[in-house]
Structure formats: structure tokens, C-alpha cells
C-alpha positions in Angstrom: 8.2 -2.0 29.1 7.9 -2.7 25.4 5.6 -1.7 23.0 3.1 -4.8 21.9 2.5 -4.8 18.5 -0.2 -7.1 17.2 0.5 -8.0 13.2 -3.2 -9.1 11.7 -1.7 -11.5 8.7 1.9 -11.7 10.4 2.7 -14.5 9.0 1.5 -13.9 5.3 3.2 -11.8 2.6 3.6 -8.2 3.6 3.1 -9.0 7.3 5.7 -11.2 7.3 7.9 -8.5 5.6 6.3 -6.0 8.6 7.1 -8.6 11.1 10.8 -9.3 10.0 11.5 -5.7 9.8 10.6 -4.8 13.5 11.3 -8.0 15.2 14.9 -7.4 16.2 13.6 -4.0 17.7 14.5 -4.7 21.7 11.9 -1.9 22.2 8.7 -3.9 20.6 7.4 -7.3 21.4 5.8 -8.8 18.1 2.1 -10.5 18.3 1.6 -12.7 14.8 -1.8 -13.1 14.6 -3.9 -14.8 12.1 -6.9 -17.4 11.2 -4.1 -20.4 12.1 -2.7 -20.6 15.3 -0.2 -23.3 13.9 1.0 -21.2 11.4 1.0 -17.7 13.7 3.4 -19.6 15.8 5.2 -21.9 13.4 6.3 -18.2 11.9 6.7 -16.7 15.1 9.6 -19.4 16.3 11.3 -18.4 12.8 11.7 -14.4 14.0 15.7 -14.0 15.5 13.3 -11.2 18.0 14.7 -9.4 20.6 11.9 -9.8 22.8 10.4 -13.2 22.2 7.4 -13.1 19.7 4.0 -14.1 20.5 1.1 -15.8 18.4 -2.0 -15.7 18.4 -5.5 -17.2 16.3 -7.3 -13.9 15.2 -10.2 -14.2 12.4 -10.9 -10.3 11.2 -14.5 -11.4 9.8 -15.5 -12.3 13.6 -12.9 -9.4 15.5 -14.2 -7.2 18.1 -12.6 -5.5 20.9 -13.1 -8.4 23.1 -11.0 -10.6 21.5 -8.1 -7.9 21.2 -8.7 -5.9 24.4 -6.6 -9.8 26.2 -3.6 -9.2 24.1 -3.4 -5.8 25.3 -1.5 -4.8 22.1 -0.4 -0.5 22.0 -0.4 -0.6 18.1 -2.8 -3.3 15.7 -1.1 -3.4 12.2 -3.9 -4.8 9.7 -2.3 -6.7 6.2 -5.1 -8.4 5.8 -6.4 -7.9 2.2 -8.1 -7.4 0.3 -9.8 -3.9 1.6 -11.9 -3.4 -1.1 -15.1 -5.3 0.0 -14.1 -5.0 3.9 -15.9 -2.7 6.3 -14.1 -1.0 9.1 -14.3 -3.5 12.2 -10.9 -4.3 12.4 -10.2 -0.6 13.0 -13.5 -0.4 15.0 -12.4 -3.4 17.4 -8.8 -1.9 17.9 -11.1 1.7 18.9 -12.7 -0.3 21.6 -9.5 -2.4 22.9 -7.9 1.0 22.8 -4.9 0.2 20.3 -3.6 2.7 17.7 -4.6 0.8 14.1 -2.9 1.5 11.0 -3.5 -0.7 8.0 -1.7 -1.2 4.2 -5.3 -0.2 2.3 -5.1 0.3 -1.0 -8.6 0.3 -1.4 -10.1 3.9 -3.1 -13.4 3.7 -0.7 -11.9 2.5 2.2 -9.1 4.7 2.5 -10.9 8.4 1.5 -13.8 6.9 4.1 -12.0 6.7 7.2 -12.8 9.9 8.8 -15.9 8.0 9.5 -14.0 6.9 12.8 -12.6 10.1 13.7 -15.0 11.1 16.4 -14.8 7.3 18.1 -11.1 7.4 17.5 -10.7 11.1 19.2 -12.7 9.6 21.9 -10.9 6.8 22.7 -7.3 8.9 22.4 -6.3 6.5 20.0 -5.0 7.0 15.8 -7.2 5.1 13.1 -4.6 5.4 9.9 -5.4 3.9 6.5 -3.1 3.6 3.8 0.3 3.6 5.6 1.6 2.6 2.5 3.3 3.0 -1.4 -0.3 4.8 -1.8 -1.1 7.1 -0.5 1.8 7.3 2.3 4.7 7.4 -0.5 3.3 9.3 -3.4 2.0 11.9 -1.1 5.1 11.8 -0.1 6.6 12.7 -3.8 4.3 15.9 -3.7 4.6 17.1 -1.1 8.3 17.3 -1.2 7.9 18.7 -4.8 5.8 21.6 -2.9 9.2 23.2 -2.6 10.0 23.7 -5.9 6.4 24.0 -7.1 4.5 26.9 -7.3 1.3 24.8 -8.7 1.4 21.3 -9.4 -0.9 20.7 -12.3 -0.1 17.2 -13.6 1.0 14.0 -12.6 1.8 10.9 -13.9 3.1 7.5 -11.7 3.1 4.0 -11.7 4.3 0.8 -10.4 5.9 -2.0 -11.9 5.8 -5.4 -10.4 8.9 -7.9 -10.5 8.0 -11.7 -11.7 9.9 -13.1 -9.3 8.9 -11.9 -6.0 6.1 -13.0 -3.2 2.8 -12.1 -3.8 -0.2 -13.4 -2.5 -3.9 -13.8 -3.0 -5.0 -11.1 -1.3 -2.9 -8.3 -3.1 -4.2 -10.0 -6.6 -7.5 -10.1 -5.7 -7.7 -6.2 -4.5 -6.4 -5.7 -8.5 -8.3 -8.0 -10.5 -11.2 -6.6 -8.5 -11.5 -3.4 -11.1 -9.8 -4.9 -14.1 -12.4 -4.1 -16.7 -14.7 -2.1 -14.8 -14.8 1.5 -14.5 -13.8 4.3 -12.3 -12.8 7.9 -12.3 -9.9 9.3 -12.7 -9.1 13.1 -13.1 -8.6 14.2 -16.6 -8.7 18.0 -18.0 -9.7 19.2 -15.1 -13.0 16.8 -14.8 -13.5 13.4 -13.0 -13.5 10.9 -16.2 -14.6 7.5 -16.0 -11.8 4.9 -17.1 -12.0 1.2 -17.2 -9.3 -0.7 -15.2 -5.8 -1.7 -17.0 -6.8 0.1 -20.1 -4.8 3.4 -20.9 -2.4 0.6 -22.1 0.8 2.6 -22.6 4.7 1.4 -21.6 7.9 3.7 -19.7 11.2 3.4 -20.1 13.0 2.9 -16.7 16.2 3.2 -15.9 17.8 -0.3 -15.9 14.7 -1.8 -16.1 13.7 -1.1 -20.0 10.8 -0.8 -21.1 7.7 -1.8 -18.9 3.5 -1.7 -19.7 1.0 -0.3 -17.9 -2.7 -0.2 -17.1 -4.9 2.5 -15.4 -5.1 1.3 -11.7 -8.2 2.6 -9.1 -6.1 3.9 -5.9 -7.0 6.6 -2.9 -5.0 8.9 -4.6 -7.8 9.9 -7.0 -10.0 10.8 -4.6 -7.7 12.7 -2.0 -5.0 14.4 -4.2 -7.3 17.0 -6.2 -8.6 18.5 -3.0 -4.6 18.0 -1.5 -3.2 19.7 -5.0 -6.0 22.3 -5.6 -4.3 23.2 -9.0 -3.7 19.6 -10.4 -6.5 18.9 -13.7 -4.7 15.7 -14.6 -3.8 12.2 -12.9 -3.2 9.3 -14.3 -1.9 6.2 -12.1 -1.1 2.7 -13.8 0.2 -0.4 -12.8 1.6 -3.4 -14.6 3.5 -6.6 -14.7 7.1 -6.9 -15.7 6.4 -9.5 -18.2 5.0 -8.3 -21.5 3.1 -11.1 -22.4 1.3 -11.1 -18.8 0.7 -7.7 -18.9 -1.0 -7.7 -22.6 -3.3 -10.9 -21.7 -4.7 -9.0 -18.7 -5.6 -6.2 -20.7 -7.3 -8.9 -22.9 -9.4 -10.3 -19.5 -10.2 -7.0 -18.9 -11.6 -6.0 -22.4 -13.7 -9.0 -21.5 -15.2 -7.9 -18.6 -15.5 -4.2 -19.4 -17.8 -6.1 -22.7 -19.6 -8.0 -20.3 -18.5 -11.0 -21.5 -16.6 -12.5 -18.2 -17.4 -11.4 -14.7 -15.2 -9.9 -12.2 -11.4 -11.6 -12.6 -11.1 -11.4 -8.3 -13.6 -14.5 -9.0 -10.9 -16.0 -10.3 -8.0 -14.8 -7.8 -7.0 -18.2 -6.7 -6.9 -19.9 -10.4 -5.3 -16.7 -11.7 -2.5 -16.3 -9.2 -1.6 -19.6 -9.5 -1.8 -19.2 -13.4 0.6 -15.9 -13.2 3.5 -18.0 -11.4 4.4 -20.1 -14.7 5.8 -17.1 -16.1 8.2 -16.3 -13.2 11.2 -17.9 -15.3 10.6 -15.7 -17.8 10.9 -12.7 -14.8 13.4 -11.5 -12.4 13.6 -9.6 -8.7 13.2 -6.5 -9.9 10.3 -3.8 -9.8 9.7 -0.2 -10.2 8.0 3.2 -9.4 8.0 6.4 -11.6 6.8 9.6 -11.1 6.5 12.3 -13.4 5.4 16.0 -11.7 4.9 18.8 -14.0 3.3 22.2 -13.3 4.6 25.9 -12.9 7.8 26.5 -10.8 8.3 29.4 -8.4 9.8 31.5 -10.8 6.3 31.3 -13.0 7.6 29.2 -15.3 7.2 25.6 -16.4 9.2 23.1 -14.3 8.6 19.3 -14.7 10.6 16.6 -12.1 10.9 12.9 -12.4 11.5 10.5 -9.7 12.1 6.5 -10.0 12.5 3.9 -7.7 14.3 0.5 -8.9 14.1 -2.3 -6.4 16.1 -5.7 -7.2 16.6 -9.0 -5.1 12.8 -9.4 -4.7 13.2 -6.0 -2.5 10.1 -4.4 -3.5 7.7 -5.2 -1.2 9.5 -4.0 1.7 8.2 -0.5 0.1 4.9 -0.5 0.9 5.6 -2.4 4.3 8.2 1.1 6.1 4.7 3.9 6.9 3.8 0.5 9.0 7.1 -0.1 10.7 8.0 3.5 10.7 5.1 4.3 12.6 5.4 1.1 15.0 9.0 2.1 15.5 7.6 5.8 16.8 4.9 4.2 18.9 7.7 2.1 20.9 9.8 5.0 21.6 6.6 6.7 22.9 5.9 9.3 19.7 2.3 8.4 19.7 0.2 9.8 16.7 -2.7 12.4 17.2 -6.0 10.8 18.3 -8.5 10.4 15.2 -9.0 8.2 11.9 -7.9 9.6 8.9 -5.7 8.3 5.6 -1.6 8.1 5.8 -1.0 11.6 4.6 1.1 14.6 6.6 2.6 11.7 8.9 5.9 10.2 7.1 7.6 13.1 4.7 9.6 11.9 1.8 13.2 11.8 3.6 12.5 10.0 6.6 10.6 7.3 4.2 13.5 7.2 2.1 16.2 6.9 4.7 14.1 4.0 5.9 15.2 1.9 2.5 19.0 2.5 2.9 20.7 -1.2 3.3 17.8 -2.5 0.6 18.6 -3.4 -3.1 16.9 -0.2 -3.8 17.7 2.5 -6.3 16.2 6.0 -5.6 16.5 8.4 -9.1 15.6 11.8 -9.0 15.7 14.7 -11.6 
């Protein structure tokens, strides 16, 4: 027997990464599911699977558990963005067809909110995880593995860089132009600040990247890591793009909403995405992550650690896809997750997450 795993947006842009990572897995038969059966099997003939891949027509804004309890999938894998205005009945319908769930939410609300399901979850002896991925699967990650060396981790600072040249889709931009220009709190000084949405604008030198920009960026982190950290009094998480002159006229959009002079950008999404491609010859393949921990070292006495992540060859995406196929990967070998909803934190630790990169065009610096 194999393990079904149903992909919710298989054939789009990180579930096609999810679906081409597990598909020559001979313990896992693949289900690519989406609003077009065409296209879920059109992609599904492409996969080289070890266990022929299936395809199926799956809308999540009309899901239930009757219309997944058929496919009798063991894990649902959601990529279906963007989470920020969904509710949880994707997650709800998997409780009721009795399928682990796991989602790539990046959403702040959706992700901290999850315990919601706990009880149903519990119930049904089935895992609810949200945010199996980059955040706040990864950067969790970072900490926690810094935990060693760390007496008290008071500050952190991290980001993520975006290559030109790489896939992205609507649903991705959307979830960020969402908050560009409106506010949200972040920890500062100890206190819950309100920020506004890729302002902080403030650049990082990378290793063989250069110099990259940034924006302040609202993630699950800044909810769950000061009651994770109890000592940390200062966050700050940013994103940007790699090219300068995308980055800056962003910023400008935002200073426009966050004025009240243009409405929310994700209004946009479609024009804007398609606007953000001209640039891509002035790009290339490669993205980034930095981390910078600093707090009080075992010894009592100031310690500071920086960690980066270079990803060429249009390799970066594949980051935020390995919680997903790491957990599918334990599922089918029968290491089923404990029963009950809750974000993607204490389940992948920072080696295992790592190892799962090697044989990528990706560059793991630490210091």
C-alpha cells in the first residue's frame, strides 16, 4: 500500500515544486488536484512517478469532506493561496474525510489561529499543520537550533530576498501586496509597534548576492515567536525584490496606500504581477535568506550569530515547498504526526530541513 497524497494547486507554482519533489517516491501515489481537471491531468502525465499520478477537479471555495472523503487521500497538502482572506474549510473538510492536512500559510491570522481545530482534529486522530513552510517551519528552525548556544535570545533580524527570474504566481503576490501600505505590529523595545508594510526600507549585504533592499513584511512569526522566545524585545522581518528599482517603486505604492491615496495593491495582483515580469532581464535565478540572532550566550556574555541562505538556478522556491514533502515523506513510511491543529513549529528541526536541500543550487552560510 502507498500513501495517497492529495496536492490542492498541484499543478500551480509551489505545488508543482511539492508534486515534482515526491513523485518519484515508490512509497506515495500523487493526487493533483485543482479547479481544472484538464490541467490537473495535463500536469499529472508530465510527473516521471513511480506510482502512476492521479488527477482530480477540486474547487477549495466549495470543498467539504464529501468531495475528499472518494479520493481517500492519507495526507491533503493545501498550496492554494492566498491564506490571508481564507477561512479554515479546506483543513475542516480534510478533518471530516479523515486526512492529515498541512498547508504553505504564510498568512499571520491564519497560521497563530489554528488551534481553533485542535479539539475536531484530536477527535478525528488526524494532524491539522499550518505553515509547513520558510515561516514559520524554517526560521523556527534557526532558533531553535541557536537555543544551544543561547542563553536568552533577545533580538532578531531576518529576511528574504526574491530572485527576478524565477516562478511566481498570483497567489504568492497577492498574499504580499495584501499589507503593502497598511499597518501591523511588529515587536519593538519590548512592545508590540504598529509598522506599515514594506516601509523600514533598509538594504543587507549578502554574500555573493551584494547588496539587496528590504521592506517590513506581516508573517506568523510576530505573533508566535515572543511567547516561543520569552526574552526576545525585538523582531524585525523584511522582504524584498532583487531588483532595486522594483523594490523602491513598491515602497512608493505603498506610501500611497498607507496615505490613503490608492487602495489595497492585492486589487491589483493580476496587473501588477504581470507588470513585475518586464524587469526579469534586468534579474537573475538567485534569492536569499538572512538571519541575524543576537542575545546573551551561555557564558553570560553577548553572543550574536548569522546564518544565510543563497539559492541560484531559480532554486528558491523549493525552500518553502521541503516541511510539506518532508512531512508527506514521513506519513508514507507510516511516522504519522500527533493528532491536533496547530502551526509548523517543534516538527522539522534545522538539520533534518537542511539535509533535505543537499543536491539544490543552494548555499547554506553560517557564523
Amino acid at each position: 500500500m502507498t500513501a495517497r497524497i492529495l496536492i490542492l494547486g498541484g499543478y500551480g507554482n509551489f505545488g508543482g515544486y511539492v508534486a515534482r519533489a515526491l513523485a518519484s517516491d515508490p512509497a506515495i501515489t500523487l493526487i493533483i488536484a485543482g479547479r481544472s481537471l484538464a490541467k490537473a491531468q495535463a500536469f499529472a502525465a508530465t510527473l516521471a512517478a513511480a506510482n502512476p499520478a492521479e488527477a482530480t477537479a477540486l474547487d477549495i471555495d466549495v470543498i467539504s469532506a464529501a468531495t475528499l472523503a472518494p479520493l481517500k487521500a492519507d495526507l491533503v497538502i493545501h498550496t492554494v493561496g492566498p491564506f490571508q482572506r481564507q477561512d479554515y474549510r479546506v483543513a475542516e473538510a480534510a478533518i471530516g474525510a479523515g486526512a492529515h492536512y498541512c498547508d504553505l500559510a504564510d498568512a499571520r491570522h491564519f497560521v497563530r489561529d489554528v488551534g481553533r481545530l485542535d479539539a475536531a482534529a484530536k477527535a478525528a486522530g488526524v494532524a491539522v499543520i499550518a505553515g509547513a513552510s520558510s515561516v514559520p517551519c524554517l526560521t523556527a528552525a534557526y532558533l531553535d537550533d541557536a537555543l544551544s548556544s543561547f542563553a536568552v535570545i533577545e533580538e532578531v533580524d531576518y529576511g528574504i530576498s526574491a530572485a527576478q527570474q524565477t516562478n511566481r504566481g498570483l497567489g504568492t503576490a497577492s498574499a504580499i501586496l495584501s499589507y503593502i501600505g497598511r499597518p501591523f505590529t511588529m515587536l519593538r523595545g519590548g512592545a508590540m509597534r504598529r509598522v506599515f508594510g514594506w516601509q523600514g526600507l533598509h538594504s543587507e549585504v549578502y554574500p555573493v548576492l551584494g547588496r539587496r533592499w528590504f521592506g517590513y513584511c506581516d508573517i506568523p512569526d510576530l505573533d508566535l515567536f515572543p511567547q516561543r522566545y520569552p526574552g526576545l524585545r525585538r523582531m524585525r522581518f523584511c522582504a524584498g525584490h532583487e531588483i532595486a528599482l522594483l523594490h523602491f517603486g513598491t515602497w512608493l505604492l505603498g506610501w500611497g496606500v498607507r496615505l490613503h491615496l490608492l487602495p489595497r495593491l492585492d486589487r491589483w495582483g493580476a496587473a501588477l504581477l504581470k507588470a513585475s515580469f518586464w524587469f526579469d532581464p534586468l534579474g537573475s535565478g538567485r534569492s536569499g535568506f538572512h538571519m541575524r540572532i543576537t542575545g546573551q550566550g551561555r557564558d553570560g556574555k553577548p553572543l550574536e550569530r548569522r546564518e544565510w541562505m543563497i539559492a541560484r538556478s531559480g532554486h528558491g522556491p523549493n525552500i518553502p515547498c521541503m516541511p510539506v514533502i518532508l512531512i508527506a515523506r514521513r506519513i508514507a513510511r507510516g511516522v504519522v504526526p500527533e493528532p491536533g491543529a496547530r502551526p509548523c513549529l517543534d516538527i522539522i528541526a534545522l538539520d533534518e530541513y537542511l539535509a533535505a536541500l543537499e543536491g539544490l543550487d543552494i548555499t547554506v552560510i553560517r557564523q
